[in-house]
PALUMTI-87775 format. One record per residue (C-alpha): residue in one letter; x, y, z. Coordinates in nm, 2 decimals. Example, Ala and Ser with C-alpha at 12.3 -4.5 7.8 and 13.67 -1.06 7.14 Angstrom:
PALUMTI-87775
@res A; px 1.23; py -0.45; pz 0.78
@res S; px 1.37; py -0.11; pz 0.71
//
This chain:
PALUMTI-87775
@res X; px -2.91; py -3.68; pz -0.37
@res X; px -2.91; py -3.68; pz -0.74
@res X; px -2.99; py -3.29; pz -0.76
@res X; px -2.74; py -3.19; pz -0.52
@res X; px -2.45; py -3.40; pz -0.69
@res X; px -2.58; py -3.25; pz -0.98
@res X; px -2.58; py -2.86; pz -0.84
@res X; px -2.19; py -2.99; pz -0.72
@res X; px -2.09; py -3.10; pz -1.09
@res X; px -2.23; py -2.73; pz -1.22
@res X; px -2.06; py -2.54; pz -0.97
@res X; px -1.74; py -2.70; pz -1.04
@res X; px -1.73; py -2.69; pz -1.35
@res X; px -1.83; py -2.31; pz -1.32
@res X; px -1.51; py -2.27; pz -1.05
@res X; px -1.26; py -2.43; pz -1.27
@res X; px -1.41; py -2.37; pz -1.64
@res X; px -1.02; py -2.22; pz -1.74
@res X; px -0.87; py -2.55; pz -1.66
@res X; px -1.07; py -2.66; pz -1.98
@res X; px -0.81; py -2.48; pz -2.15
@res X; px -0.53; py -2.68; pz -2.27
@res X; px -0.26; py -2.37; pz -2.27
@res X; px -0.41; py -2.24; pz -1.92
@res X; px -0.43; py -2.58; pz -1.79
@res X; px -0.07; py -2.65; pz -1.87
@res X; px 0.06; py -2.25; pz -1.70
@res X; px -0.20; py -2.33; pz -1.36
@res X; px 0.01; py -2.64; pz -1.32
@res X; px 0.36; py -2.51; pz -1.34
@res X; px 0.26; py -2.19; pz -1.16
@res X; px 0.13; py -2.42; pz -0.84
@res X; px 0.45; py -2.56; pz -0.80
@res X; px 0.65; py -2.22; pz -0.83
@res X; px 0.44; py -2.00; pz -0.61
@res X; px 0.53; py -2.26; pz -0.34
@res X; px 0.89; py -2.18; pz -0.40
@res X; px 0.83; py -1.85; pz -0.45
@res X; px 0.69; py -1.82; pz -0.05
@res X; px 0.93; py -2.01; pz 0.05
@res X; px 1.20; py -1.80; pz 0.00
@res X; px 0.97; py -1.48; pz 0.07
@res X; px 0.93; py -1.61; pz 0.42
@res X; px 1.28; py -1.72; pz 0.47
@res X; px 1.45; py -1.42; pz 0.34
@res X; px 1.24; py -1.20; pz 0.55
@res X; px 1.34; py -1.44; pz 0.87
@res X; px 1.70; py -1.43; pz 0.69
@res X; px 1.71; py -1.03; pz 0.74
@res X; px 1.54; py -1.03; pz 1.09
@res X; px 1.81; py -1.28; pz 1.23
@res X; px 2.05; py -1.05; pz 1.07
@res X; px 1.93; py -0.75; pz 1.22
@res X; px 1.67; py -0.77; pz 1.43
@res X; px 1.48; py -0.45; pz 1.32
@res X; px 1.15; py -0.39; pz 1.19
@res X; px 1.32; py -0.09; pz 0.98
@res X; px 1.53; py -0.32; pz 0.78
@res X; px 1.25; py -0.56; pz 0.70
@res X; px 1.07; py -0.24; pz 0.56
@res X; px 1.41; py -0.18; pz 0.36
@res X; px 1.39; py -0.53; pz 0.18
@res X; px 1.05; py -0.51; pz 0.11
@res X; px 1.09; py -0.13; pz -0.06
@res X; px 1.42; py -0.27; pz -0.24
@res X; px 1.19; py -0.57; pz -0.36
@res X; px 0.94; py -0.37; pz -0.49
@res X; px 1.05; py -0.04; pz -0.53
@res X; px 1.13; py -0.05; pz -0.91
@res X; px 0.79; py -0.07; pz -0.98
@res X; px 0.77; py 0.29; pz -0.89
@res X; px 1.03; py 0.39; pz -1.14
@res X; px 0.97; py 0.14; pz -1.41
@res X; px 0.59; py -0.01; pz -1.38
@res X; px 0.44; py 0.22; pz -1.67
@res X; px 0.76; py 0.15; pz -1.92
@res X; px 0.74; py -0.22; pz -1.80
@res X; px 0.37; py -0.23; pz -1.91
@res X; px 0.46; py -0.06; pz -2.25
@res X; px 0.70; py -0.30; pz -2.31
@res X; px 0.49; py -0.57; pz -2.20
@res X; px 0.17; py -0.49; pz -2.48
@res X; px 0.46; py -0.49; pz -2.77
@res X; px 0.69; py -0.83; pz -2.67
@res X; px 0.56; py -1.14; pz -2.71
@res X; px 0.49; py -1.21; pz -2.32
@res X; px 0.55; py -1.56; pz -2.32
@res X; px 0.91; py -1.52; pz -2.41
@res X; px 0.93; py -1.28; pz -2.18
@res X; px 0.78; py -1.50; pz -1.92
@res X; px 1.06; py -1.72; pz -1.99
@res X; px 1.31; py -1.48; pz -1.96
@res X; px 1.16; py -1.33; pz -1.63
@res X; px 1.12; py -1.67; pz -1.47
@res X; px 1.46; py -1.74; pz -1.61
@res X; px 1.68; py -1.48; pz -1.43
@res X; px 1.48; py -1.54; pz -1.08
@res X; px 1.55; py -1.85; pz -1.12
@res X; px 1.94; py -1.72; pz -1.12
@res X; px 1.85; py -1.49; pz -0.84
@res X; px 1.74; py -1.77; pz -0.58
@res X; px 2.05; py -1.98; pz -0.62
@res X; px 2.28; py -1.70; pz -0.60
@res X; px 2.09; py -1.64; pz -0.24
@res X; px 2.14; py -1.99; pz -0.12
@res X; px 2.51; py -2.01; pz -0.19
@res X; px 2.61; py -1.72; pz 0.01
@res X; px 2.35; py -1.81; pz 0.26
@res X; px 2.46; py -2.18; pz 0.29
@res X; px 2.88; py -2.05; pz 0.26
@res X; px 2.76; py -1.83; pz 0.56
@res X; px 2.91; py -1.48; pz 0.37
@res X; px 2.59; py -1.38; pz 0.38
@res X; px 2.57; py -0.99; pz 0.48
@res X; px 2.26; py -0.78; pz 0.46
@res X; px 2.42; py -0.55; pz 0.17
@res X; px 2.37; py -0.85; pz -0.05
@res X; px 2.04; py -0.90; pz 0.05
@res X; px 1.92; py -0.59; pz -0.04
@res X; px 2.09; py -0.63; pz -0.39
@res X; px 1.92; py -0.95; pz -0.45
@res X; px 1.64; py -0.82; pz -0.33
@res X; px 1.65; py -0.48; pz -0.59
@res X; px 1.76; py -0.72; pz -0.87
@res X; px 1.46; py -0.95; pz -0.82
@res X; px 1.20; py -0.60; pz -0.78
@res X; px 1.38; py -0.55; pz -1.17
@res X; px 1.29; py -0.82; pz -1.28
@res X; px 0.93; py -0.85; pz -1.11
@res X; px 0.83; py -0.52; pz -1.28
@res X; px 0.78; py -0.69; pz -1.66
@res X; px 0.77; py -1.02; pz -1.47
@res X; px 0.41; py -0.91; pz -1.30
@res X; px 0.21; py -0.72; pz -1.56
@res X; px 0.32; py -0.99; pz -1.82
@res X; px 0.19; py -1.30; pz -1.62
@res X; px -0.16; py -1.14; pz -1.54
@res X; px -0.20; py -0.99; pz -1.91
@res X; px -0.06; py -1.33; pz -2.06
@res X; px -0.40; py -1.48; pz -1.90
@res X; px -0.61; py -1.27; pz -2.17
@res X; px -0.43; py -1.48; pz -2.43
@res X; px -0.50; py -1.82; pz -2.30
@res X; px -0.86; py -1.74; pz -2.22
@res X; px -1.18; py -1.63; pz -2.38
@res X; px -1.23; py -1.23; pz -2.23
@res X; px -1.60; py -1.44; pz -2.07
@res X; px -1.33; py -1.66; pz -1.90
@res X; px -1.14; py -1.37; pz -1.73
@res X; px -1.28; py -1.37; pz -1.35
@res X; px -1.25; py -1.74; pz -1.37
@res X; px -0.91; py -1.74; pz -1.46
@res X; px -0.77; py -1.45; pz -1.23
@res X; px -0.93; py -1.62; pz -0.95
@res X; px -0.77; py -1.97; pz -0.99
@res X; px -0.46; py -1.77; pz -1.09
@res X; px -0.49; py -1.65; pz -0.73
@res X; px -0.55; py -1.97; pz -0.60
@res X; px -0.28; py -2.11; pz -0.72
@res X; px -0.09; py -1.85; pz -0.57
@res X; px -0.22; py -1.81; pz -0.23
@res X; px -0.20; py -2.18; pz -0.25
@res X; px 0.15; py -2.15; pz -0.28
@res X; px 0.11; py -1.90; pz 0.05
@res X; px -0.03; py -2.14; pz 0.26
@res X; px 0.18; py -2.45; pz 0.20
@res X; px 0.50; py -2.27; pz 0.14
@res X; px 0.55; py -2.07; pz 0.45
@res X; px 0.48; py -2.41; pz 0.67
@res X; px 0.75; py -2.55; pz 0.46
@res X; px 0.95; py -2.26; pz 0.51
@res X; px 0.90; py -2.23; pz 0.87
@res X; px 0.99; py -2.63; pz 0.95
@res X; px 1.31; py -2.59; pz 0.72
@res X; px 1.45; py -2.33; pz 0.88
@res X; px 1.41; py -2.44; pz 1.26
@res X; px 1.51; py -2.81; pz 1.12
@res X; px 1.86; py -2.74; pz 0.86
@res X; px 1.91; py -2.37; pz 0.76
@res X; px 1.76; py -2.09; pz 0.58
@res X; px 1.97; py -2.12; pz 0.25
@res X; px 1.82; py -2.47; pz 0.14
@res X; px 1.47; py -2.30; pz 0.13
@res X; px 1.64; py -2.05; pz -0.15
@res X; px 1.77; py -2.35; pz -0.30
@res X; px 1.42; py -2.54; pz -0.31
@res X; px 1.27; py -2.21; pz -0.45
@res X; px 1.52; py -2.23; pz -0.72
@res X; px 1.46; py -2.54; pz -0.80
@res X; px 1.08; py -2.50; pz -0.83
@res X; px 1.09; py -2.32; pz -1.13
@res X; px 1.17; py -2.57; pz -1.37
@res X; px 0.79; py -2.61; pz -1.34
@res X; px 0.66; py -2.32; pz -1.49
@res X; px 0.97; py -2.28; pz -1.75
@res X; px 0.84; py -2.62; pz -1.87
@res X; px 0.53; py -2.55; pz -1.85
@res X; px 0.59; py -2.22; pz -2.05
@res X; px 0.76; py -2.45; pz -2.33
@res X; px 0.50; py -2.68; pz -2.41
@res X; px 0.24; py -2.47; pz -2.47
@res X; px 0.08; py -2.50; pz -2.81
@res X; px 0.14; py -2.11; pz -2.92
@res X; px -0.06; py -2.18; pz -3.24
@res X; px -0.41; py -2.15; pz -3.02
@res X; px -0.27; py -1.86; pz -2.79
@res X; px -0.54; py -1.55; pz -2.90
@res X; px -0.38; py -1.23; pz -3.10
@res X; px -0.35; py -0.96; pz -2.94
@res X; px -0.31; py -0.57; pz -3.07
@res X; px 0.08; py -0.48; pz -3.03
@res X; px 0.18; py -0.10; pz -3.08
@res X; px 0.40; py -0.01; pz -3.37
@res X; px 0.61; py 0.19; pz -3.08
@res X; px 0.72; py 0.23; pz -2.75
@res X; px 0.69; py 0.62; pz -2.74
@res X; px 0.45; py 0.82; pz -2.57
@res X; px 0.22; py 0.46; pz -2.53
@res X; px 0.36; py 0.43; pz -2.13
@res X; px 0.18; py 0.81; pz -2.05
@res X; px -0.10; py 0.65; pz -2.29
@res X; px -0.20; py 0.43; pz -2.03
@res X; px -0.16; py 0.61; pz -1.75
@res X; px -0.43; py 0.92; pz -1.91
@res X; px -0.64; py 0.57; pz -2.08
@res X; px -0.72; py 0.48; pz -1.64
@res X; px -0.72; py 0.84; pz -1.54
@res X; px -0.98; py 0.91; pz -1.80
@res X; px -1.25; py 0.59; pz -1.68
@res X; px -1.46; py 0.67; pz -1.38
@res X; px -1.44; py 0.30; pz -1.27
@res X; px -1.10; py 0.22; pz -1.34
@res X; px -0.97; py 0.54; pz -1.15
@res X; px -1.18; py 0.44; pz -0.89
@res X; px -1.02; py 0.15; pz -0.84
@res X; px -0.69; py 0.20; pz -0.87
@res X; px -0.71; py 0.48; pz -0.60
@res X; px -0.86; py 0.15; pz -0.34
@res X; px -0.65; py -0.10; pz -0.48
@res X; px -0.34; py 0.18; pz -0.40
@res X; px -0.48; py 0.29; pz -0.03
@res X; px -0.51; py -0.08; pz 0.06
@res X; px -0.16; py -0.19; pz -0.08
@res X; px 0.00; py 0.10; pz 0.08
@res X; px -0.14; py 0.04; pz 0.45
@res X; px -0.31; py -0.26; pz 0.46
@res X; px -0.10; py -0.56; pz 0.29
@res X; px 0.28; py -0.51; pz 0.44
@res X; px 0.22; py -0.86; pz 0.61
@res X; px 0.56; py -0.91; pz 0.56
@res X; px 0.65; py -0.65; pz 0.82
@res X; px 0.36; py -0.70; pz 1.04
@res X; px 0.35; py -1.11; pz 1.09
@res X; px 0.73; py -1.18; pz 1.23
@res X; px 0.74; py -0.89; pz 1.48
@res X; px 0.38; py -1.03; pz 1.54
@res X; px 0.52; py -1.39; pz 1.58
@res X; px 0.84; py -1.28; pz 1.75
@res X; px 0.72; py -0.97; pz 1.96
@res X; px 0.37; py -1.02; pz 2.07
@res X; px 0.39; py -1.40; pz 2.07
@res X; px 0.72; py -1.48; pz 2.18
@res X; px 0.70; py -1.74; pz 1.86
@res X; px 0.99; py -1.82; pz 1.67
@res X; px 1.00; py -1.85; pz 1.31
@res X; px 0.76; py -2.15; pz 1.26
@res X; px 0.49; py -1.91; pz 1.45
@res X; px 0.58; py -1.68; pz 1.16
@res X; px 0.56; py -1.93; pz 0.91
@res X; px 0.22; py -2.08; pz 1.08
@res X; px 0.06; py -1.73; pz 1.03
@res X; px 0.15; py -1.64; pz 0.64
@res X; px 0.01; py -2.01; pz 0.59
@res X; px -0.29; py -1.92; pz 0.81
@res X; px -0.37; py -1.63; pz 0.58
@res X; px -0.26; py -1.84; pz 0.26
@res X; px -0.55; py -2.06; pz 0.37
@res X; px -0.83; py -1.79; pz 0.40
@res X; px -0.70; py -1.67; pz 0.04
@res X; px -0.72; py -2.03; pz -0.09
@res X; px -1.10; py -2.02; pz 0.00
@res X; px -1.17; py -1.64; pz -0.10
@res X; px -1.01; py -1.70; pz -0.44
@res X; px -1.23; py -2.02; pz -0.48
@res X; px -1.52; py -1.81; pz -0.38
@res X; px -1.43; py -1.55; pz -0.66
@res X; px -1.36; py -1.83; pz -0.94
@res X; px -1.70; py -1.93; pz -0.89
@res X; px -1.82; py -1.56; pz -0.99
@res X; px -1.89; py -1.49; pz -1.34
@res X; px -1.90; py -1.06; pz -1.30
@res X; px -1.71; py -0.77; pz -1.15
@res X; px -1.81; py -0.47; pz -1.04
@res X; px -1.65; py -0.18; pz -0.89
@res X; px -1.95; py -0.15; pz -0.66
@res X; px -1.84; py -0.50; pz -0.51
@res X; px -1.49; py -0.41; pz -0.47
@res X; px -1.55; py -0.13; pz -0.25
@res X; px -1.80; py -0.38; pz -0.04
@res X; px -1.53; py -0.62; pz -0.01
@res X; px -1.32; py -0.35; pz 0.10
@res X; px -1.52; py -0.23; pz 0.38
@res X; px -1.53; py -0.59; pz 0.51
@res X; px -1.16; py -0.59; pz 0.45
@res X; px -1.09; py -0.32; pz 0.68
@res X; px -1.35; py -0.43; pz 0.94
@res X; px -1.22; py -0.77; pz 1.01
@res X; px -0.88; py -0.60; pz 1.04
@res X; px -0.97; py -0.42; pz 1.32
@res X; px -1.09; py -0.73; pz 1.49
@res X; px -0.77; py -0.88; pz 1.42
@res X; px -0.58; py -0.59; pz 1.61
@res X; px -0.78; py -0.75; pz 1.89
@res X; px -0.65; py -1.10; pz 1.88
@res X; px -0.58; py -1.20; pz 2.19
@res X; px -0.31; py -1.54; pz 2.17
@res X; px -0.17; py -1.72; pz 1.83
@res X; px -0.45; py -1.92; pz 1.77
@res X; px -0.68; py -1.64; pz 1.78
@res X; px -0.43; py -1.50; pz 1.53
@res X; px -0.41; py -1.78; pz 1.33
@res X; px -0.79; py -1.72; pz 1.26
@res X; px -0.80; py -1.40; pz 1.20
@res X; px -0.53; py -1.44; pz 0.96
@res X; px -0.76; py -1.67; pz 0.74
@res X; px -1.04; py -1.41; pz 0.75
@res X; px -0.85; py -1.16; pz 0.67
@res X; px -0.64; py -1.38; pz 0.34
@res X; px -1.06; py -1.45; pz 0.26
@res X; px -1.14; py -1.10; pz 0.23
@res X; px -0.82; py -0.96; pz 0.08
@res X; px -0.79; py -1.24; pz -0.19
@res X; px -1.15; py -1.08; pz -0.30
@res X; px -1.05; py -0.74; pz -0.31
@res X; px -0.73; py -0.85; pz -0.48
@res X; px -0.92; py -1.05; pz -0.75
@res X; px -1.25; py -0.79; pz -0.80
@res X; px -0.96; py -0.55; pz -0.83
@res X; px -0.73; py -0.72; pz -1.09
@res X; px -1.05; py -0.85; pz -1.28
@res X; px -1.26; py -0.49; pz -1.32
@res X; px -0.94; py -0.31; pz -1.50
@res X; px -0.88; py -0.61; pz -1.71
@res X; px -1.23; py -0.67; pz -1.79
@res X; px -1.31; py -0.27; pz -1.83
@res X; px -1.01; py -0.25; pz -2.07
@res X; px -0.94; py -0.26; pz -2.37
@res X; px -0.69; py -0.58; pz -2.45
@res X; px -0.45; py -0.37; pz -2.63
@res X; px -0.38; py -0.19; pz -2.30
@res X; px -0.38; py -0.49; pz -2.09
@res X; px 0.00; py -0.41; pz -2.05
@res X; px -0.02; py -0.12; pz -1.91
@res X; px -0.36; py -0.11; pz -1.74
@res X; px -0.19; py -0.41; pz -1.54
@res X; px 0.17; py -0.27; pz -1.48
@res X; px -0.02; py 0.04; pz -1.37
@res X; px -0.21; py -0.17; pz -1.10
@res X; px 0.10; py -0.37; pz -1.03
@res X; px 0.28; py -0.02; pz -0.96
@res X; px -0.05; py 0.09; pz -0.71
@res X; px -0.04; py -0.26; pz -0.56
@res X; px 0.34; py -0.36; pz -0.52
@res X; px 0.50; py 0.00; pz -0.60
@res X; px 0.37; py 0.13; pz -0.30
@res X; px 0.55; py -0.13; pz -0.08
@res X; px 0.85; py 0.11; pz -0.08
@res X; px 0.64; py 0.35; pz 0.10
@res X; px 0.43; py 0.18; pz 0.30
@res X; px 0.71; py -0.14; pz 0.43
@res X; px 0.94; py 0.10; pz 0.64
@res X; px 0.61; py 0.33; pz 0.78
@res X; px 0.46; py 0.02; pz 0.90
@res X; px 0.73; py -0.12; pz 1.05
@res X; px 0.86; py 0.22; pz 1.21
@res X; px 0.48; py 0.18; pz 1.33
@res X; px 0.51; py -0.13; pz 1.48
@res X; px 0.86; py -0.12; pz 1.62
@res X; px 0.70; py 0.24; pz 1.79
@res X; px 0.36; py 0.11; pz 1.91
@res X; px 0.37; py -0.24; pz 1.86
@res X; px 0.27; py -0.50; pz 1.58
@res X; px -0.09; py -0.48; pz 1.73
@res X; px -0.10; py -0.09; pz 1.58
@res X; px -0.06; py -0.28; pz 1.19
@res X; px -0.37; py -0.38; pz 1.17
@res X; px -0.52; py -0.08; pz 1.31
@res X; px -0.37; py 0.11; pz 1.03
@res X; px -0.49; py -0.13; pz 0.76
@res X; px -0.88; py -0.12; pz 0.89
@res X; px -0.89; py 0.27; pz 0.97
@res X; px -0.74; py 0.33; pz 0.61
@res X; px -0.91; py 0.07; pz 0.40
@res X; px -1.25; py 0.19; pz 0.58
@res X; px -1.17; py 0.54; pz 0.55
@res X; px -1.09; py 0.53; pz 0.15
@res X; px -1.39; py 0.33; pz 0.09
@res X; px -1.64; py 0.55; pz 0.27
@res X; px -1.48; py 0.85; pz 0.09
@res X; px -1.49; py 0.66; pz -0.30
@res X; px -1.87; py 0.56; pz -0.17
@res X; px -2.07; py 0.84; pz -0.34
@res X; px -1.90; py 0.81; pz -0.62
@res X; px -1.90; py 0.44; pz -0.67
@res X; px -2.30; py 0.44; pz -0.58
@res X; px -2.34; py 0.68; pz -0.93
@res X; px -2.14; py 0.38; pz -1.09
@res X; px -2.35; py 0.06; pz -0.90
@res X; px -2.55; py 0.02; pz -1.22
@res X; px -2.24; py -0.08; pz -1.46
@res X; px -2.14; py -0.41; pz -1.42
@res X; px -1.85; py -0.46; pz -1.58
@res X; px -1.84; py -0.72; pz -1.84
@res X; px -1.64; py -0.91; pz -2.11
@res X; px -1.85; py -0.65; pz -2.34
@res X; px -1.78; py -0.36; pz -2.15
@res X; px -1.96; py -0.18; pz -1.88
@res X; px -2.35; py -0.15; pz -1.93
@res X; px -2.56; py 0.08; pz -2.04
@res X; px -2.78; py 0.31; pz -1.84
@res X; px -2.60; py 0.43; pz -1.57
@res X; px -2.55; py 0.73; pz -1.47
@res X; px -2.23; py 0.81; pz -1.70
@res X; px -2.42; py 0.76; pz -2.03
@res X; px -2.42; py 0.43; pz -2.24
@res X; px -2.14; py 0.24; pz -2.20
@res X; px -1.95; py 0.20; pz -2.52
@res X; px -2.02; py -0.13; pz -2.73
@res X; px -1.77; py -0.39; pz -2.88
@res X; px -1.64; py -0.27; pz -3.21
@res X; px -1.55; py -0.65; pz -3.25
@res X; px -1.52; py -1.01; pz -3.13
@res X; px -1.18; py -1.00; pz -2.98
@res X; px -1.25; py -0.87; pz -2.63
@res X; px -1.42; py -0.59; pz -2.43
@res X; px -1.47; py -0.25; pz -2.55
@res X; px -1.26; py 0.04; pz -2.33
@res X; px -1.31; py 0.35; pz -2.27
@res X; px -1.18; py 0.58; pz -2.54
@res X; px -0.97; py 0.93; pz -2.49
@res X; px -1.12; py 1.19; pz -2.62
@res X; px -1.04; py 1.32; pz -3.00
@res X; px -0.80; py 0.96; pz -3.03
@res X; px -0.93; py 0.69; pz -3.29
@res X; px -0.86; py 0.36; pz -3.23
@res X; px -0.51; py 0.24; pz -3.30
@res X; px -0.46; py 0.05; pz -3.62
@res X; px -0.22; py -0.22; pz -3.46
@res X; px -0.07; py -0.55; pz -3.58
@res X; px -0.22; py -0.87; pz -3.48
@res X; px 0.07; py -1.02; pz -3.24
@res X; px 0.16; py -1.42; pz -3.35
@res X; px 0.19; py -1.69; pz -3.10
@res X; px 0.50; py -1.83; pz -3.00
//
């Protein structure tokens, strides 16, 4: 009894070793509480626009609007991110959504609610998620040791697809019980956790990072810094294919709930907390990792798309509810192996923009891929989603396959990707602060300043 309690204490304090962290401790916390707002009103304003109009088209349409300036401004966002001092701009971010949510409930609970103010919200919020995004997930290098990366991502992800499964069951009971507007109001309320959170950090123990001298030119930087690592481009391309076919949930559950279940919106709500609950475990599962690989990316991938084409086959809620927790397991993995293998095969300096450019593949594409899918399920029903996300995901793994096999030996690695593979040597740490990247050809190292905390 003593040696399992014992293997029990070591793999906790493996899965949460972050927590340790005072700084990270105290962001975890406030981020808990906000992500369950955050669903909240992610649920409800997708019920809010269905009630309204009743079309799959338009809930593609406030997606896209949601996350469409990503497209336009995720590699300028990213700059910006590497040179501002990200937990002011955290602040700021958090701030103006904050705004943003109450502005929703008042027309919403005054009952002037029309769906042209919907979509503006819903742009205005997309604005603000594009620094929003990259400068929460590169904020975590500076609370964490780079050894401490997977760990942290992965409770990050927690956190958040905690927030998935508990906030759309709140959403869903609120909604049938008073009226959608006082779930915008909770959500606005929510974030006086992280704001606070955010302010009592001790900035004096947040680690330096490089910061540009300028803005020009450092946006295109990034993008030829990815385009120029085997791995990284490698990833982005799955981490893109996926996002654009294979993660509209939004689109796909409440003509799922309302269509093929004849479930209102607590069915809805029920099946986004389903999936929440299948992430919660998956991102457990990848917090108790202590490597990445681009190798077991495109594994999890393939069992991505797989258990997505079971899914198509569910055949009453429950059933659905299930599959919904398999696939939340699987896609939290991908979503973490993802994240973690750019951060971790880059260089900290480009953190910024390594992330905004994986933010634009993974939340950019939305635009694209929320009005297809739901012209595709309003055609053929919601059933032919998930066909579309397995037959993609599978097909783009099993087409990155022999290219990923040549790259199986190079774990990547606070330190950089291995040596001995078949690229060559992988290039070593010039110093202590965090993992070597991959270098463009003919460009030394920039001599940057050392950013403060605060």
């Amino acid at each position: 009894m003593n040696r399992v309690q014992g293997a029990l204490h070591r793999a906790g304090e493996r899965t949460f070793r972050s927590l340790h962290e005072p700084n990270y401790r105290r962001y975890f916390t406030g981020q808990a509480v906000s992500v369950i707002g955050t669903w909240m009103q992610r649920v409800a304003q997708d019920w809010l626009v269905l009630s309204l109009t009743g079309s799959g088209v338009a809930l593609g349409i406030s997606t896209a609007l949601q996350f469409g300036p990503l497209l336009v401004l995720g590699l300028w966002a990213g700059a910006m991110v590497d040179r501002l001092n990200r937990r002011r701009l955290i602040i700021a971010t958090q701030s103006i959504q904050a705004v943003l949510a109450v502005t929703l409930a008042l027309i919403t609970l005054t009952e002037t609610v029309q769906l042209w103010m919907v979509y503006a919200l819903a742009l205005a919020l997309g604005i603000v998620n594009a620094f929003d995004t990259p400068a929460r997930q590169a904020f975590v290098g500076e609370m964490v040791e780079p050894e401490n990366y997977v760990n942290a991502q992965a409770l990050s992800s927690t956190a958040h697809n905690a927030g998935r499964l508990v906030g759309p069951a709140i959403a869903g009971l609120l909604i049938a019980t008073t009226n959608v507007g006082v779930t915008f109001a909770v959500n606005a309320l929510s974030f006086i956790a992280v704001l606070i959170s955010l302010l009592r950090m001790d900035t004096t123990t947040l680690r330096p990072v490089p910061v540009p001298e300028s803005t020009k030119g450092r946006a295109r930087e990034g993008l030829r810094y990815v385009l120029g690592a085997p791995d990284l481009r490698a990833t982005l391309i799955l981490i893109g294919v996926i996002a654009l076919f294979a993660q509209n949930f939004r689109v796909v559950l409440p003509l799922l709930a309302q269509d093929t279940f004849a479930s209102g919106a607590e069915g809805y709500g029920y099946l986004m907390a389903a999936l929440g609950l299948g992430a919660v475990f998956g991102a457990l599962f990848s917090a108790s990792r202590e490597t990445a690989t681009p190798w077991g990316l495109l594994l999890s991938c393939l069992a991505f798309g797989a258990i997505n084409l079971v899914a198509a086959a569910a055949p009453t809620l429950t059933t659905a509810y299930v599959a919904m927790a398999a696939i939340g397991f699987a896609n939290i993995i991908v979503n973490t192996l993802g994240r973690t293998v750019l951060q971790l095969g880059s260089d900290p300096s480009m953190h910024g923009r390594v992330l905004a450019l994986h933010g634009l593949v993974f939340l950019g594409s939305t635009p694209l891929g929320g009005p297809l899918l739901g012209w595709i399920c309003e055609t053929f029903g919601a059933r032919s989603g998930f066909l579309v996300a397995g037959g993609a995901t599978l097909l783009a793994g099993l087409a990155l396959m022999p290219r990923l096999r040549r790259l199986r030996r190079r774990t990547v690695t606070p330190g950089g990707p291995e040596s001995g593979g078949p690229d060559g040597p992988a290039p070593a740490d010039d110093d202590e602060t965090g993992p070597a990247a991959p270098t463009l050809e003919g460009q030394a190292p920039p001599e940057d300043a050392r950013r403060t905390g605060g």
